[in-house]
N, C-alpha and C positions, 0 to 999 in steps of 0.2 A: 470554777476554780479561779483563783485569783490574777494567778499570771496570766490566763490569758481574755483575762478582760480587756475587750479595743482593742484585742490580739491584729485585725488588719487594718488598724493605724498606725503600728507601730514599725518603725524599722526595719529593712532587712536583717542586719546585722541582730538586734532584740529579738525576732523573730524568730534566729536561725539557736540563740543560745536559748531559750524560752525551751524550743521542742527538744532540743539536745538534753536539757536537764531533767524535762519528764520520761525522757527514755532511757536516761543513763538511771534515774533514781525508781524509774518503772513506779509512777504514779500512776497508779490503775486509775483512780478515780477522777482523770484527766479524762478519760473517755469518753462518756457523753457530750461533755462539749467538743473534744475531737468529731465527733459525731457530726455534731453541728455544723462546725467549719469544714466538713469533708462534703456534707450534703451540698452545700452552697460553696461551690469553687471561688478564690480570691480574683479570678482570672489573670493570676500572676504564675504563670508554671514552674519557676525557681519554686515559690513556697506551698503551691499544691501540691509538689512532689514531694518537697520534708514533710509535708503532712501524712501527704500517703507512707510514706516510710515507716513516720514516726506511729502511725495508726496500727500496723502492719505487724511491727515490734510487740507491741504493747496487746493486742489481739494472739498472738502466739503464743502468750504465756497466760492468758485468761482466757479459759475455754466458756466460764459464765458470760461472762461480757459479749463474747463473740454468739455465744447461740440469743441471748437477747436484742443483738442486732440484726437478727436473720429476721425480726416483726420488726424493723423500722418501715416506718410510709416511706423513706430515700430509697431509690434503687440503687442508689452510687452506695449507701453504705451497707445495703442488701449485700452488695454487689461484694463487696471487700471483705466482709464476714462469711458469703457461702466459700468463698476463693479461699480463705484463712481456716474456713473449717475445716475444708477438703483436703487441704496443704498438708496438716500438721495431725489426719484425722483424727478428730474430737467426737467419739463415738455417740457422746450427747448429744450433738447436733444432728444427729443421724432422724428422731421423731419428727424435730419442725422441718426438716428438709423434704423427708416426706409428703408431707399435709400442705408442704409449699405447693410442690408437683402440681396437686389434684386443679389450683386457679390459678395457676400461674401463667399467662395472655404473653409476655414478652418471651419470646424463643432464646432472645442473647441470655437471660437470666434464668430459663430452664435450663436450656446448655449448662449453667454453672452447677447447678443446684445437680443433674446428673453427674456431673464432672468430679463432684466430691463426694456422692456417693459412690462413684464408680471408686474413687480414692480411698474412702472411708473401709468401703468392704462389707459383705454379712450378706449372709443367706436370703434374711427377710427382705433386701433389697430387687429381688429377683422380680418380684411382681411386677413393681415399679418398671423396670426398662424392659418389658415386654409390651405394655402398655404403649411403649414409645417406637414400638418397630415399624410401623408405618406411619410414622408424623413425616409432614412434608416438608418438615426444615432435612436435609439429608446429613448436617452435622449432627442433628439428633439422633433422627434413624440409625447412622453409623454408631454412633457409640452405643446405641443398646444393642445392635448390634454384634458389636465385639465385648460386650458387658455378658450378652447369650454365649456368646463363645468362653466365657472364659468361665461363665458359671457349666460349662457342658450340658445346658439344658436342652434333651432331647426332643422334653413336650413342645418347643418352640419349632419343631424342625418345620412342619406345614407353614408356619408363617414366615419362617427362610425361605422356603419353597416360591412363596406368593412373591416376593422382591424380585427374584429370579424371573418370574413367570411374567410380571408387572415392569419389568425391564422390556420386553415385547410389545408393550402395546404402540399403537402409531405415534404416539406424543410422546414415547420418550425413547425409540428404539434407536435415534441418532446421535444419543449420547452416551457415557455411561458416567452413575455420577458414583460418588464415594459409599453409600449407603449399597450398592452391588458389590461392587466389589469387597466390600468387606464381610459382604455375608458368603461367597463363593471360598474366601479364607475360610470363613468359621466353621459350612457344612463340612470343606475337607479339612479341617482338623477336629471336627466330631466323630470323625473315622466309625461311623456308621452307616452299614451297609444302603438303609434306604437314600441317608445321602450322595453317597457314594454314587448309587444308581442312576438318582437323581442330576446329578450332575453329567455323569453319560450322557444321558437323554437329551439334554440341553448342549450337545455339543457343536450342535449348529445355530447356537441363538442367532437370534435376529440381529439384535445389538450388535457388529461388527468386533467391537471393540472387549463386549464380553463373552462372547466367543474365542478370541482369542484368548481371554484370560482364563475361560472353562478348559481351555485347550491345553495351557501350559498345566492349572491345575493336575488333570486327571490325570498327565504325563509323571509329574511329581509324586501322585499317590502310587505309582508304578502296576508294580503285579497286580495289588490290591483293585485295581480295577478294570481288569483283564477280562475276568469274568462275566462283567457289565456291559461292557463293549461289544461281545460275541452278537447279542439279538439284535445289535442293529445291521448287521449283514441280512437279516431275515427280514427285513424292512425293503420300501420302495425308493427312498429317499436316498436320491443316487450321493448327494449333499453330505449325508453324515454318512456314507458308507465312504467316501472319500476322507473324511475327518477323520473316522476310525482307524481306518488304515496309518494316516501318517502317526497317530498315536500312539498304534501296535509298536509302529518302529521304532519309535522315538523314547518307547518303554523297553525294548529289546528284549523283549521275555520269552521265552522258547513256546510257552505256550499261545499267547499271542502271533506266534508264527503257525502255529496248527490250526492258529481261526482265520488266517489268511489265508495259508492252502485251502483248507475245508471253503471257502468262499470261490477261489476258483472252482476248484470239483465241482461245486454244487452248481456251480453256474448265476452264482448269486454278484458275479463281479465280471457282467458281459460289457457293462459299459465301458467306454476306453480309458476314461477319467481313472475308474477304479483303478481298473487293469495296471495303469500306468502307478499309482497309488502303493498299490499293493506290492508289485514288482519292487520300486523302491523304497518299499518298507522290510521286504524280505532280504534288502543288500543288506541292513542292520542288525540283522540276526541269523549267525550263522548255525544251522542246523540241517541236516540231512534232508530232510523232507523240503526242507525249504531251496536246497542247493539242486534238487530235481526239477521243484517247479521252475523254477530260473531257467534252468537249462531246455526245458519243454518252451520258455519262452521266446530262445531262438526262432522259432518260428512264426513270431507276430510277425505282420509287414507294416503294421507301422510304424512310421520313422522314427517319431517319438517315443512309444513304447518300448522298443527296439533297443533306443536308447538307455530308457531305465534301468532293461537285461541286462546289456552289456557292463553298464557302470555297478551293476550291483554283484555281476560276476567279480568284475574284475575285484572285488573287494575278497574275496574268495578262491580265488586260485587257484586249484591242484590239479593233480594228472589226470582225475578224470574231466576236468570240466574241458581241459585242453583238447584233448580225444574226441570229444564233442564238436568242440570248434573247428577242427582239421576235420573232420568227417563233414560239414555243413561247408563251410567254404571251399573245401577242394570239388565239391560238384561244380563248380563255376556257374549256376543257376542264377534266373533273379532274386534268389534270398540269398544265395552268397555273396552278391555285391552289397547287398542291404547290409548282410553282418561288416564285413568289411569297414563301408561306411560308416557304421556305426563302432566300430572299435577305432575309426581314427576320429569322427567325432567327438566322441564319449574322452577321447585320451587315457585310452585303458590304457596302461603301459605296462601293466603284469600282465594283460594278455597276451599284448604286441611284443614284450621280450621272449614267451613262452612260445609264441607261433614262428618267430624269429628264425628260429632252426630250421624250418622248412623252407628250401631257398624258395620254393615255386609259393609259398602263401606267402613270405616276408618281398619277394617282388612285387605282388598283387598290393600289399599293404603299404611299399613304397611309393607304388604307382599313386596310389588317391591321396598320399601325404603330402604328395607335388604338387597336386591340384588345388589342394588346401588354398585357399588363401586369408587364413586367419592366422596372423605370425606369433601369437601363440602358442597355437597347434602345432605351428613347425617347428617352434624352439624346444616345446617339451619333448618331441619324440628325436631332435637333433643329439639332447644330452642324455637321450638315453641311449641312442647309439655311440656315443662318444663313451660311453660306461664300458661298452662291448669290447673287447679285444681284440678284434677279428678285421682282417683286408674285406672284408664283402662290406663291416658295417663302416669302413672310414670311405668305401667307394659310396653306399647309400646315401650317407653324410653330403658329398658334394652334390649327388642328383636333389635333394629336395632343400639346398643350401640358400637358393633363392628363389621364394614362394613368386610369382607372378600375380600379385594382388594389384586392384585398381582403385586408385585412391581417393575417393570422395573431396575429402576434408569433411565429412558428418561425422557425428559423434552422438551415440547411443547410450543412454543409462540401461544397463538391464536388473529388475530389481526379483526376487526371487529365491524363498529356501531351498528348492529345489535344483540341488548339484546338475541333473538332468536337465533340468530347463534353462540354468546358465548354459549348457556348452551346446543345448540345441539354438539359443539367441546367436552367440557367438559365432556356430557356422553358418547361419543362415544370414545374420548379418555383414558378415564378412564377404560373401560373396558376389554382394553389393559395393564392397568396396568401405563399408563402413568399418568405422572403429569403435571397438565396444567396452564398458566400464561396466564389471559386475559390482550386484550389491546383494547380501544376503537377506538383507530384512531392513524396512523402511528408517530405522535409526542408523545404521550404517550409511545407508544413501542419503539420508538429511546431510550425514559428517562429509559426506564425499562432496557434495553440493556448497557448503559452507565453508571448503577449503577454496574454493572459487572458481573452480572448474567447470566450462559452460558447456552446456549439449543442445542437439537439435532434438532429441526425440526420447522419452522414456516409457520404459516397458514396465511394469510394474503388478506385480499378483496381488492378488487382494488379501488371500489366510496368509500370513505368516508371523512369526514367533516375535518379540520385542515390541515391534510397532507393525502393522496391516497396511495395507495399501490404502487403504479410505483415510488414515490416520496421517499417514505418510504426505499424499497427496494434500490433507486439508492444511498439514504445515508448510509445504515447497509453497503452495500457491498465498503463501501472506508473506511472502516475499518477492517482492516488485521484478527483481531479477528474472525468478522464476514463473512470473504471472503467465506469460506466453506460453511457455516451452508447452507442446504438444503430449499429454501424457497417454498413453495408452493401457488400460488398463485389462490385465489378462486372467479369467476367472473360469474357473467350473460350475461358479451360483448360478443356479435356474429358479432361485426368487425376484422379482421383478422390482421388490423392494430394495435389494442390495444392489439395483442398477440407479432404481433414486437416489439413492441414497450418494454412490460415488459420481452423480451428475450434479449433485447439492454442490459437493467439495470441491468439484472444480475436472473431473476428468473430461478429457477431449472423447473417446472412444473407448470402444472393449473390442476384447478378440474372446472366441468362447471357446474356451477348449472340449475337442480338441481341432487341429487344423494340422494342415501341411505346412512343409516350407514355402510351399508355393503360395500359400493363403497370407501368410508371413511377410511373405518380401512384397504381397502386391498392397498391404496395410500398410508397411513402411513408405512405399515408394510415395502412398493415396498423399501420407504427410510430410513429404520429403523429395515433391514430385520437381520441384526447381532446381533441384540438383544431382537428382539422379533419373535416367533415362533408364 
């Protein structure tokens, strides 16, 4: 074409009205030489850009032009033609875009070439990005991927399966890349059964990071996979019987509470992990059967355990569970000071209003609220006698008005979904004299950390919801601030890989549940020994 003969000798200004009039007057047959000058950059980016524009334009409205440039030798204008097919789907381009696939060596120009069939659409495409479900580029992988999902192609389910399964191996279980996670979308929105199962079963992946995403999944798919859930109590793997649990709860489905009882009954939840697991999973679902076993669990004597009961009664309340509580604590036994302990640890405050009435259990209950010294603790059961009306509760007021706590100056992060296991950190830290900052899950405690608040020491669990403890940890420690701080990391895993794995990232220590307080405070002191005796 004529005008743009010598076209990069000429002027900015000639150059800029040159491309403006082939696009205003849409001379198609400018194209091949657009071609030219697009393969070989001006190395002026002002006017490679009006080129690309001007190319861009003029491509969008010739669907022939553009599938004849999908066989140029340029990849730059390979490059701009599959992009334009895809864009504007030109269902023509759909054959060479295919037959590109089959030799096409550069991954950046596969990516495209899938990118616009995904765009384009049709059936016959389906072959195609099955072929592509395990390529090792993982932006490949992913989008056939989600191209599987979107077609609802079931015969694909086995090789979703193998991503999952190939997520596990030792060379990639420390990460999780985009290609997993989007096939763990896809099987649970294939809302079929064997997926479904499948994803149960992997509820303890290896992968930290896609375990917890299996984790929130199966939560989301709710009832629906209720049923799935149940055989892993019939299992050895104390790991997923603990996972299960918190997932029953976190689904709140009444039946899902009759595979938790049924789990204690059978004796299939003797570890303490579960135990403690199950307990508070039954606080989230309120049903008869399940407000029994609660109540049978007054009589754990573990502290911790203990605790679960109580916080999960206390979500529960009525005449009978109180009847219960007055019959166990008025023996004045060593598990009635356990219960006790444990209703002003836990900060049951529906229990502690409802037992209130009994001046000889609401004295007993005063008594160890004084002892407290986590100011806390004191302030919530202050306002709730302040709620009261009564001359006994504004005297109680003044008896536990000034906790006799001993003051460190340490400061604790404790990190943890587990309502229980914040307020068992809290007492037990407190009575060191430390002060404590809960976090529910490792992105809350990045934000707590980021506001600039510094600590001696962090407790931190490994499963939880948003961000994991391995995730949490590998972010605090690339931040110089936090390079030091002593993290302790608190788990129920008995794989020995997820102990490499959080020693990679940067963790100081683990505590393995379960333990005592006394196990507690002599882990804190081991790191924290210069300041507290």
């Amino acid at each position: 074409m004529e005008s743009l003969k010598d076209f990069s000798i000429k002027d900015l200004a000639e150059q800029l009205a040159i491309l403006n009039e082939i696009e205003k007057k849409k001379k198609f047959e400018a194209i091949p030489e657009l071609f030219e000058l697009y393969a070989t950059p001006l190395d002026d980016d002002a006017v490679d850009y009006m080129i690309d524009n001007t190319l861009r334009a003029l491509l969008s409205q010739n669907e022939k032009e553009t599938v004849n440039g999908l066989l140029s030798n340029s990849s730059r204008v390979k490059k701009i033609c599959i992009q334009t097919a895809g864009q504007h789907r030109f269902k023509s381009a759909a054959p060479t875009l295919i037959d590109l696939t089959s030799n096409e060596e550069n991954s950046e120009i596969l990516f495209e070439i899938l990118s616009s069939l995904a765009a384009i659409k049709g059936p016959e495409f389906l072959e195609v990005f099955q072929r592509y479900l395990h390529h090792p580029e993982t932006l490949i992988s992913a989008l056939a991927v989600e191209m599987i999902g979107a077609y609802g192609d079931l015969t694909s389910l086995d090789a979703l399966c193998k991503i999952i399964e190939e997520a596990e191996a030792d060379e990639h279980y420390g990460k999780c890349d985009l290609a997993t996670g989007k096939t763990i979308e896809v099987l649970a929105a294939l809302k079929n059964d064997k997926a479904i199962s499948f994803l149960v079963s992997k509820i303890h992946h290896k992968n930290p990071t896609v375990r917890r995403v299996i984790q929130q999944t199966v939560i989301e798919i709710g009832s629906g996979a209720v049923p799935f859930i149940a055989p892993l109590f019939d299992q050895e793997d104390v790991d997923r019987k603990i996972l299960a649990a918190n997932a029953l709860g976190l689904i709140e489905d009444k039946k899902g509470g009759d595979i938790l009882v049924a789990a204690l009954d059978k004796g299939s939840a003797n570890h303490p992990n579960i135990k403690f697991a199950i307990y508070e999973a039954l606080g989230r679902i309120p049903f008869m059967k399940g407000l029994v076993c609660l109540i049978d669990g007054l009589s754990e004597e573990d502290d911790l355990i203990l605790m679960a009961v109580v916080s999960s009664l206390n979500e529960q309340v009525n005449p009978g569970v109180i009847k219960q509580l007055k019959e166990i604590v008025t023996v004045g036994n060593t598990q009635s000071k356990r219960v006790v302990q444990a209703i002003v640890s836990s900060k049951a405050l529906a229990i502690f209003e409802a037992l209130y009435e009994d001046e000889n259990i609401a004295a007993r209950l005063i008594a160890n609220i004084s002892r407290s010294n986590d100011p806390e603790t004191v302030s919530a059961f202050r306002e709730k006698l302040e709620l009261m009306d009564e001359d006994r509760a504004k005297s109680d007021i003044e008896k536990i008005s000034t906790p006799s706590t001993k003051e460190t100056g340490k400061k604790v992060l404790a990190v943890d979904d587990s309502k229980a296991m914040l307020l068992f950190y809290r007492s037990v830290a407190s009575d060191l004299g430390i002060n404590v900052t809960t976090a529910v899950n490792g992105k809350e405690a990045l934000d707590i950390l980021d506001l600039g608040e510094m600590f001696d020491l962090i407790l931190t669990d490994m499963n939880m919801p948003i961000m994991d403890g391995i995730e949490f940890t590998r972010k605090a420690r690339t931040n110089p601030a936090f390079a030091t701080i002593p993290i302790i990391m608190v788990t129920t895993e008995t794989e020995s890989s997820q102990v490499q794995l959080a020693n990679k990232v940067g963790v100081s220590d683990f505590m393995k549940k379960p333990f005592t307080p006394d196990m507690l405070q002599t882990k804190i002191k081991e790191h924290l020994h210069t300041k507290i005796s």
